[in-house]
VMD Tcl script that builds the backbone (N, CA, C; Angstrom):
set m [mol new atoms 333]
animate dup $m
set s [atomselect $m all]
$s set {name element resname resid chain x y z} {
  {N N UNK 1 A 0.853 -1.174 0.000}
  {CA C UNK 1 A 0.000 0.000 0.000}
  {C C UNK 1 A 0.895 1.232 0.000}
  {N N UNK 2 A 0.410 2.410 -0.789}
  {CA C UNK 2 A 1.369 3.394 -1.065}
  {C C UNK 2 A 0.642 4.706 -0.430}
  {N N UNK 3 A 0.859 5.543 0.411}
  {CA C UNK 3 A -0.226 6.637 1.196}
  {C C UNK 3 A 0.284 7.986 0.382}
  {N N UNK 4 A 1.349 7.982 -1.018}
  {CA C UNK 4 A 1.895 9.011 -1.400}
  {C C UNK 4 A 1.033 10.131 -2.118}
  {N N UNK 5 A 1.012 11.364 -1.786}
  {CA C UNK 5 A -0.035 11.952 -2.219}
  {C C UNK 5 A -1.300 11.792 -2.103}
  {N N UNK 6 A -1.834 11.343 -1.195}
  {CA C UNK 6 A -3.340 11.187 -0.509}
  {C C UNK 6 A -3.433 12.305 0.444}
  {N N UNK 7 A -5.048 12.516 0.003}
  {CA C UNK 7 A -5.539 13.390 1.480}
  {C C UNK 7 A -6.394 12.723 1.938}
  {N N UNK 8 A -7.182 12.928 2.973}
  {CA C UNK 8 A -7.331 12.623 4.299}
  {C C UNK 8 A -8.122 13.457 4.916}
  {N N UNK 9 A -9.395 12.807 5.171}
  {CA C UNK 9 A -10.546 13.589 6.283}
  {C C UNK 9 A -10.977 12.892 7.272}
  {N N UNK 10 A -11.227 13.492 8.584}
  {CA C UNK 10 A -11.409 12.420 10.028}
  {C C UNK 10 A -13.249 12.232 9.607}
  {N N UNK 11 A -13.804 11.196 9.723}
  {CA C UNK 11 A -14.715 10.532 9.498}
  {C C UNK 11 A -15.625 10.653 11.055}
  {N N UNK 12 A -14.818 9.980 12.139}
  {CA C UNK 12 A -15.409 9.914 13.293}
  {C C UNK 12 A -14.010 10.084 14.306}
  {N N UNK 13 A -13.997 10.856 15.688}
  {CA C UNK 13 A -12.934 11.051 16.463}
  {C C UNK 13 A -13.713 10.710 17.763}
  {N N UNK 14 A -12.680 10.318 18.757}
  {CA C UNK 14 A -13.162 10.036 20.361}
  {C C UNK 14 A -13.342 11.966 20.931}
  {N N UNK 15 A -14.303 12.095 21.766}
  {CA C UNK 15 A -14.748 13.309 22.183}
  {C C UNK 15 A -13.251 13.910 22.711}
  {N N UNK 16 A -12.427 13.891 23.163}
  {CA C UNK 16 A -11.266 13.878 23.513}
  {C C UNK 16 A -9.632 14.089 22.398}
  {N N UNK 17 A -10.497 13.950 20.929}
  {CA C UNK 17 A -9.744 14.048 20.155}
  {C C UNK 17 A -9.543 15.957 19.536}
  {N N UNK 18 A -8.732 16.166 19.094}
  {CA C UNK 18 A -8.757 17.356 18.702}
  {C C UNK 18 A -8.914 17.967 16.790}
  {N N UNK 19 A -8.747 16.806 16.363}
  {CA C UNK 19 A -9.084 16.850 14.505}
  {C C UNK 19 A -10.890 16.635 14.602}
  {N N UNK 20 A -11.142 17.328 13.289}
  {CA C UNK 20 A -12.911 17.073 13.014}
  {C C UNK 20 A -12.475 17.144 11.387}
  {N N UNK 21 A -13.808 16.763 11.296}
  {CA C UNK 21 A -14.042 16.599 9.797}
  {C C UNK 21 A -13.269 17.863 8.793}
  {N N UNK 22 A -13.082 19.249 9.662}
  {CA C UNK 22 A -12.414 20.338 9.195}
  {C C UNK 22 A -10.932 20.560 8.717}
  {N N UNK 23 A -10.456 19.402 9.411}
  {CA C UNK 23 A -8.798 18.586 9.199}
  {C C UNK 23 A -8.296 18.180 7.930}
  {N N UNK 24 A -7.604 18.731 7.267}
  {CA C UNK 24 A -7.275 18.213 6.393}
  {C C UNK 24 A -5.479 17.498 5.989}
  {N N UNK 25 A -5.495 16.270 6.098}
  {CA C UNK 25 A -4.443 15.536 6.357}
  {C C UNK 25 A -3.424 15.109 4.873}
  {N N UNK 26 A -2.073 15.486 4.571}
  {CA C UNK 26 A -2.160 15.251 3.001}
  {C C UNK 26 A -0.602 14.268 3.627}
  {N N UNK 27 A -0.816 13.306 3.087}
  {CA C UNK 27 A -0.038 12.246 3.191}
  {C C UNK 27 A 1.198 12.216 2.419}
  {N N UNK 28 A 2.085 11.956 2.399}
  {CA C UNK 28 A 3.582 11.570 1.129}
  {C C UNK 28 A 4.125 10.201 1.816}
  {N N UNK 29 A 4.834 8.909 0.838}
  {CA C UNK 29 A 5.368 8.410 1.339}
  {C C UNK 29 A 6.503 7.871 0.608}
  {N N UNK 30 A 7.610 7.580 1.374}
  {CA C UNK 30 A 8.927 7.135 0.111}
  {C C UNK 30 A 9.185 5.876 1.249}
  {N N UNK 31 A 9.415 4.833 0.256}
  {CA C UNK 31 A 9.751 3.694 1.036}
  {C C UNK 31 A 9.015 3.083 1.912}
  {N N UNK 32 A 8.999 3.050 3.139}
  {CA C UNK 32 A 8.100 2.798 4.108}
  {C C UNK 32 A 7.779 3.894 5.316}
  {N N UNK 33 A 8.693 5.006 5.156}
  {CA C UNK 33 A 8.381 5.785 5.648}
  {C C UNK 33 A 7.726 7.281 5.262}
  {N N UNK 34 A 6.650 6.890 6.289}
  {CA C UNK 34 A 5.347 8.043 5.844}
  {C C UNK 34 A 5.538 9.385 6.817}
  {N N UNK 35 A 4.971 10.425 5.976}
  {CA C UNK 35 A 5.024 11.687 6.661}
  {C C UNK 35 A 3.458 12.601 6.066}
  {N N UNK 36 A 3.188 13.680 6.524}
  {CA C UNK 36 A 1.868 14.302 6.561}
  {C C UNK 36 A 2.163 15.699 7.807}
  {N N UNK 37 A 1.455 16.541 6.673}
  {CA C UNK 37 A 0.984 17.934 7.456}
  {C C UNK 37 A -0.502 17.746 7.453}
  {N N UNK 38 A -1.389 18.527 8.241}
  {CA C UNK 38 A -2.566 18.581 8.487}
  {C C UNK 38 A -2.980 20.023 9.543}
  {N N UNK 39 A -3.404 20.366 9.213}
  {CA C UNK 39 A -4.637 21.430 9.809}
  {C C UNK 39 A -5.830 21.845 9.155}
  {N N UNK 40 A -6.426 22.515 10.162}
  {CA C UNK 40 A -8.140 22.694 9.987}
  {C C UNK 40 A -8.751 22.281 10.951}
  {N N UNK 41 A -10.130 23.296 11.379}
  {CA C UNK 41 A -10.235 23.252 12.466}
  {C C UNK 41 A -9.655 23.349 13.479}
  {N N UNK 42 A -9.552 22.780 14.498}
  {CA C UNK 42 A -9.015 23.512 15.848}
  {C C UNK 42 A -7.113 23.187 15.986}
  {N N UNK 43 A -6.822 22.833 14.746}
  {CA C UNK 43 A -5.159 22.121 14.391}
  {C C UNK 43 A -4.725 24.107 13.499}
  {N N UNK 44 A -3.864 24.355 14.176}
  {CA C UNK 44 A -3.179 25.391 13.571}
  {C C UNK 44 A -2.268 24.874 12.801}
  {N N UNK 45 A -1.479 23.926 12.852}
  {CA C UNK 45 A -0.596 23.076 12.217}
  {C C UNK 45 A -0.174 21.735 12.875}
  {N N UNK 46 A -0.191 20.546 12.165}
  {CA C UNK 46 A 0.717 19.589 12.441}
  {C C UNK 46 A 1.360 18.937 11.362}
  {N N UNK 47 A 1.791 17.532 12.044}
  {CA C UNK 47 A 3.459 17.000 11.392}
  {C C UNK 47 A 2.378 15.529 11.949}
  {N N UNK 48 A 2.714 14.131 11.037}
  {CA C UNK 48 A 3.007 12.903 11.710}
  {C C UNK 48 A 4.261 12.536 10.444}
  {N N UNK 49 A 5.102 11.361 11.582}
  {CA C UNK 49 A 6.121 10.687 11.125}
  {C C UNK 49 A 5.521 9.507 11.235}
  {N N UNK 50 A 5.833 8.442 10.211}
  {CA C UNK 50 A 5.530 6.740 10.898}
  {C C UNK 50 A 6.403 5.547 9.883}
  {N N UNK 51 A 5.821 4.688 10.094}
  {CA C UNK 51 A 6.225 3.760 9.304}
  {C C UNK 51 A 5.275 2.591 8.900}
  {N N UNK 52 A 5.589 2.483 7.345}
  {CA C UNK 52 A 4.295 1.482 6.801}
  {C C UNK 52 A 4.716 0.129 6.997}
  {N N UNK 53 A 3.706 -0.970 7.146}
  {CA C UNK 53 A 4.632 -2.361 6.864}
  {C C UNK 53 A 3.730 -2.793 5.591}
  {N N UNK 54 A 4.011 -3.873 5.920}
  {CA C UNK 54 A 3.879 -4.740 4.121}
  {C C UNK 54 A 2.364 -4.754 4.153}
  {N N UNK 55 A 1.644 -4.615 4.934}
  {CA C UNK 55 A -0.121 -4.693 5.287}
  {C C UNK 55 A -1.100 -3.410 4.648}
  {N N UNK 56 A 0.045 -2.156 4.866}
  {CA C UNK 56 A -0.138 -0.749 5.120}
  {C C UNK 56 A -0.805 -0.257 6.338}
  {N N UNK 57 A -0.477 -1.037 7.472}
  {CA C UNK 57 A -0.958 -0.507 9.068}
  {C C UNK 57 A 0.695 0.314 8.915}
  {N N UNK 58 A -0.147 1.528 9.600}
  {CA C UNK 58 A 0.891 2.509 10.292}
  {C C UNK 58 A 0.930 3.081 11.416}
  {N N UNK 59 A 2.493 3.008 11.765}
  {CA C UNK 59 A 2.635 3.024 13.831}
  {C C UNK 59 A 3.611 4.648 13.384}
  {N N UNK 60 A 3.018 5.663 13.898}
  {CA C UNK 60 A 3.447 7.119 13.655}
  {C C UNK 60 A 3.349 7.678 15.286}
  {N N UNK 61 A 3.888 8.868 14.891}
  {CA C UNK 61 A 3.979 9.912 16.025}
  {C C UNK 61 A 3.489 10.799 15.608}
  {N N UNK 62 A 2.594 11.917 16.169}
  {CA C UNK 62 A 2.139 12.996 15.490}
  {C C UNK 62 A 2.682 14.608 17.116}
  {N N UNK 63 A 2.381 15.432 15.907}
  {CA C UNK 63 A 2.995 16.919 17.030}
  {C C UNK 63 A 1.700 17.645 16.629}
  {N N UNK 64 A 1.328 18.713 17.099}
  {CA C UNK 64 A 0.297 19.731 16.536}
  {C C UNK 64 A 0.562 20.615 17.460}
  {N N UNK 65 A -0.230 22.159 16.710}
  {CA C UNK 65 A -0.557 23.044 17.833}
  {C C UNK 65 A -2.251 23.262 17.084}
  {N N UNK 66 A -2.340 23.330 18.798}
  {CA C UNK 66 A -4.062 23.794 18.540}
  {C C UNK 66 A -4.573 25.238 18.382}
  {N N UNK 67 A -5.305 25.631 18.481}
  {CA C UNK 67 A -6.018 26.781 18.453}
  {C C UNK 67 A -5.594 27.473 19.316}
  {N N UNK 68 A -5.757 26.810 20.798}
  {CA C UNK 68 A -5.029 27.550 21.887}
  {C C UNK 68 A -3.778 27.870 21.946}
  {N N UNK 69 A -2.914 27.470 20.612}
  {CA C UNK 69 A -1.737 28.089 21.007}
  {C C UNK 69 A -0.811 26.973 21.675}
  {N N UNK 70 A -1.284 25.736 22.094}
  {CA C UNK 70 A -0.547 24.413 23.055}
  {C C UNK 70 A -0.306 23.476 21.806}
  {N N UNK 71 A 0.797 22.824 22.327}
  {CA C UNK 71 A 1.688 21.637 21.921}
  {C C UNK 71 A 1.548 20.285 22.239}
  {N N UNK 72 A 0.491 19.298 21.093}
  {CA C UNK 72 A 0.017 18.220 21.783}
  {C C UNK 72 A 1.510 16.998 21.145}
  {N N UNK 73 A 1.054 16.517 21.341}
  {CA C UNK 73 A 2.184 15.139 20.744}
  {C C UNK 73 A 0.944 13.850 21.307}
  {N N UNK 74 A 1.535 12.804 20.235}
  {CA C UNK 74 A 0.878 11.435 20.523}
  {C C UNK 74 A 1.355 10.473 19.673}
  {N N UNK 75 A 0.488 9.090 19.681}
  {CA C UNK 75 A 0.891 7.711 19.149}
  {C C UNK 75 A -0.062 8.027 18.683}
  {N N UNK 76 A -0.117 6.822 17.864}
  {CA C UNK 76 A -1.422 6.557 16.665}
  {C C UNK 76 A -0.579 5.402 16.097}
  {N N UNK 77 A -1.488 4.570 15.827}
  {CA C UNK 77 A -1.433 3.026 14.970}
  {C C UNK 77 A -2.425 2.931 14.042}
  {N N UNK 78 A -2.671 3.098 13.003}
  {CA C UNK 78 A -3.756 2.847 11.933}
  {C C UNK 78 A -3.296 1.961 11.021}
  {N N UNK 79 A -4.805 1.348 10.646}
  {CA C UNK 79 A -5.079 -0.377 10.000}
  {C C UNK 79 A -6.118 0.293 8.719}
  {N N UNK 80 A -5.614 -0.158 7.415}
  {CA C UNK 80 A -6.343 0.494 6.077}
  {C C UNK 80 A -7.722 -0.576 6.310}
  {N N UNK 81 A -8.264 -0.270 5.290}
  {CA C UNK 81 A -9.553 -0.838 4.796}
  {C C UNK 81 A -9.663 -0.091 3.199}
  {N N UNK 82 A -9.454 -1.080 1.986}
  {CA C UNK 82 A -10.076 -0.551 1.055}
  {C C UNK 82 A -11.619 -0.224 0.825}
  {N N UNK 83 A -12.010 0.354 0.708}
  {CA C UNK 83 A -13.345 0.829 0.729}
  {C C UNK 83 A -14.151 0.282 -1.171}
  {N N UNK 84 A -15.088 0.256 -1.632}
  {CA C UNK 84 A -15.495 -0.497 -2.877}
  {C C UNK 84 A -15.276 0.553 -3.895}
  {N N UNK 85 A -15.040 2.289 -3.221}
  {CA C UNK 85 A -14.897 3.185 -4.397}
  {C C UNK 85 A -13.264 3.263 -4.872}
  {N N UNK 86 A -12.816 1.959 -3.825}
  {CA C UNK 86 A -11.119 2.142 -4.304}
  {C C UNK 86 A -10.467 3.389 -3.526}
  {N N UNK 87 A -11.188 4.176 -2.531}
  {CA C UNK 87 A -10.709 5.046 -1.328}
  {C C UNK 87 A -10.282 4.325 -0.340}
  {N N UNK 88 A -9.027 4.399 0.277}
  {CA C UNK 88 A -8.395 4.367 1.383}
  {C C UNK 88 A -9.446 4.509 2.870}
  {N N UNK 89 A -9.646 4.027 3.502}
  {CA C UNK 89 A -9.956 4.496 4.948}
  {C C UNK 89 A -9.382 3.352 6.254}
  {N N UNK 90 A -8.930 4.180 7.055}
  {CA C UNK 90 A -7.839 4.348 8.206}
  {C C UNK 90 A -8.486 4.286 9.791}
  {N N UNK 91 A -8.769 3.261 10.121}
  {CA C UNK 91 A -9.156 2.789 11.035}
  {C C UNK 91 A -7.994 3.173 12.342}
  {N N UNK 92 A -7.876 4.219 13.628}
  {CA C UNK 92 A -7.014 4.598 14.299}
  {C C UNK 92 A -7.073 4.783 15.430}
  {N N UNK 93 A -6.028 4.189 15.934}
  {CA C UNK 93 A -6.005 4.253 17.617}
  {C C UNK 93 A -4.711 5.005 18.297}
  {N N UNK 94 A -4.980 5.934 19.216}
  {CA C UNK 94 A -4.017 6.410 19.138}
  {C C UNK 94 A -4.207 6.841 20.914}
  {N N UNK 95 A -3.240 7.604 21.369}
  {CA C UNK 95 A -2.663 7.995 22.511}
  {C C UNK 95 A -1.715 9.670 23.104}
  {N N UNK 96 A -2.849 10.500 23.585}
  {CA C UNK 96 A -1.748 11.728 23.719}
  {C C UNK 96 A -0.551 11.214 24.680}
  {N N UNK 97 A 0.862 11.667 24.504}
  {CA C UNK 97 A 2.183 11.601 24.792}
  {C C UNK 97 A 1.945 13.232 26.202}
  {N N UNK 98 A 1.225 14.034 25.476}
  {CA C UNK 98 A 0.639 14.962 26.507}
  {C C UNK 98 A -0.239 15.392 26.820}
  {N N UNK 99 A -0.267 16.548 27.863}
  {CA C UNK 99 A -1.764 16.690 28.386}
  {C C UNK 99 A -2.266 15.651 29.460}
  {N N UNK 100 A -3.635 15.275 28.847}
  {CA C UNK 100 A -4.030 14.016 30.201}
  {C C UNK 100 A -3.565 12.793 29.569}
  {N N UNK 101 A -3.005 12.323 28.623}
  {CA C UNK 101 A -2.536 11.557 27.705}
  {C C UNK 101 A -3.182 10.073 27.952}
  {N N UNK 102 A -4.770 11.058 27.772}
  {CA C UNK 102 A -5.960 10.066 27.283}
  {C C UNK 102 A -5.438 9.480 26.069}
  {N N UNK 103 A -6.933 7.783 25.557}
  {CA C UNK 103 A -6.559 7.092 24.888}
  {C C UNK 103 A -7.744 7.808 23.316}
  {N N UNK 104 A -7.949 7.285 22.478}
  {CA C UNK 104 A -9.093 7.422 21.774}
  {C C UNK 104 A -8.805 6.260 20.347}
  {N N UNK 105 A -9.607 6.880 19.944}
  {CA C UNK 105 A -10.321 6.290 17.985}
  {C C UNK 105 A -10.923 7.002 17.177}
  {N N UNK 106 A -10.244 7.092 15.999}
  {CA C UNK 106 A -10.675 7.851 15.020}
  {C C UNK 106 A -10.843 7.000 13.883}
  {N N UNK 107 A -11.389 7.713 12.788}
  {CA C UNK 107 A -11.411 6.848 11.193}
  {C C UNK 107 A -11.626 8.482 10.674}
  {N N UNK 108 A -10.556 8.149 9.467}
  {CA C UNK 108 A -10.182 8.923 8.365}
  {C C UNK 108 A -10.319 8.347 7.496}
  {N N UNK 109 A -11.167 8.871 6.085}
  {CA C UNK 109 A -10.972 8.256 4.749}
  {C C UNK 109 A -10.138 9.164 3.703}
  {N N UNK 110 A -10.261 8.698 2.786}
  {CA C UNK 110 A -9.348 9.689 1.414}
  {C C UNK 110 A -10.056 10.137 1.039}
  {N N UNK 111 A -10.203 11.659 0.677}
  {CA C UNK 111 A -10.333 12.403 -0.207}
  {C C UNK 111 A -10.297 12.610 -1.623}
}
mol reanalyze $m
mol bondsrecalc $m
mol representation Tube
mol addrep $m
């Protein structure tokens, strides 16, 4: 699976999450390692780093700043699902590194 040049919209987030459907996530990948900027909505800017395996599940780190001006960081592990229109969607579990470094779940599809 190749995530190069894909975008990316959050579908559904845990109440606790800080991306909404307003997020817009644009993917690149060389090799197995994936990278992505994203903002919109309450994301002034972020960054994830990760790495793909042969499945296309990806185990990343992500940074952002929010609206408020604060510096979140977290985990995230996402598992694809081809979808029947041949769109990508990203089944995700992930973990803030800060803050109350609650757990949650999201799903993102492609754009």
């Amino acid at each position: 699976m190749n995530y190069n040049n894909k975008k990316f919209r959050i579908v559904e987030n845990s109440v606790n999450g800080e991306t909404t459907n307003e997020t817009i996530f644009e993917y690149w990948q060389k090799g197995n390692i994936l990278t992505s900027e994203y903002e919109g909505g309450q994301i002034v800017k972020g960054h994830l780093i990760g790495l793909v395996d042969p499945d296309g599940n990806i185990d990343m780190r992500y940074h952002q700043i929010n609206s408020n001006g604060e510096i979140m960081t977290g985990v995230c592990n996402s598992r694809p699902e081809i979808l029947s229109n041949g769109k990508i969607r990203l089944y995700e579990n992930w973990q803030w590194t800060s803050g109350n470094k609650s757990k949650g779940n999201s799903v993102i599809e492609e754009i």
